[in-house]
C-alpha angles and dihedrals in degrees: 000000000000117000115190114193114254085217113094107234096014114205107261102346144052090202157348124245106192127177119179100210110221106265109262119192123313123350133046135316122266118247114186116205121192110173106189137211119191116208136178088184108042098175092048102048119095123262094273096168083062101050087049102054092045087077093043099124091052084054098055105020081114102039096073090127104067128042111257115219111187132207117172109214123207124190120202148139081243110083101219128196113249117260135213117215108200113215108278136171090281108032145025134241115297145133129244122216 
């Protein structure tokens, strides 16, 4: 499912991509998150990744029964490397792509 903010200029992102996986054995259920930024100049945009992660906490505060994995898209005219996020104080591990 795509959500796009009804808020012209949302803070961080331009909009949400969530799957919920099928639930598969023990454990609980797989909920991808891909908030995404679109960009014409890349080197000059904010660190949205960053802003985005630093309200983690507010993104994910219902979703305590499925296990959140995170990608942080950007969009952009510009082809980036993937990169690994290690877990920190305010987010937890994720690429960003």
């Amino acid at each position: 499912m795509l959500y796009i903010p009804k808020a012209f200029n949302f803070r961080n992102i331009d909009g949400i991509i969530v799957w919920i996986a099928p639930k598969r054995g023990k454990g609980n259920q797989k909920l991808f998150m891909l908030p995404l930024q679109i960009t014409l100049g890349p080197d000059k945009h904010s660190n949205s990744r960053k802003g985005f992660f630093s309200e983690w906490k507010g993104w994910t505060e219902n979703l305590y029964q499925f296990d959140v994995v995170p990608e942080f898209l950007w969009i952009s005219p510009k082809a980036t490397a993937i990169k690994k996020h290690d877990e920190g104080p305010e987010w937890p591990t994720h690429v960003e792509l």
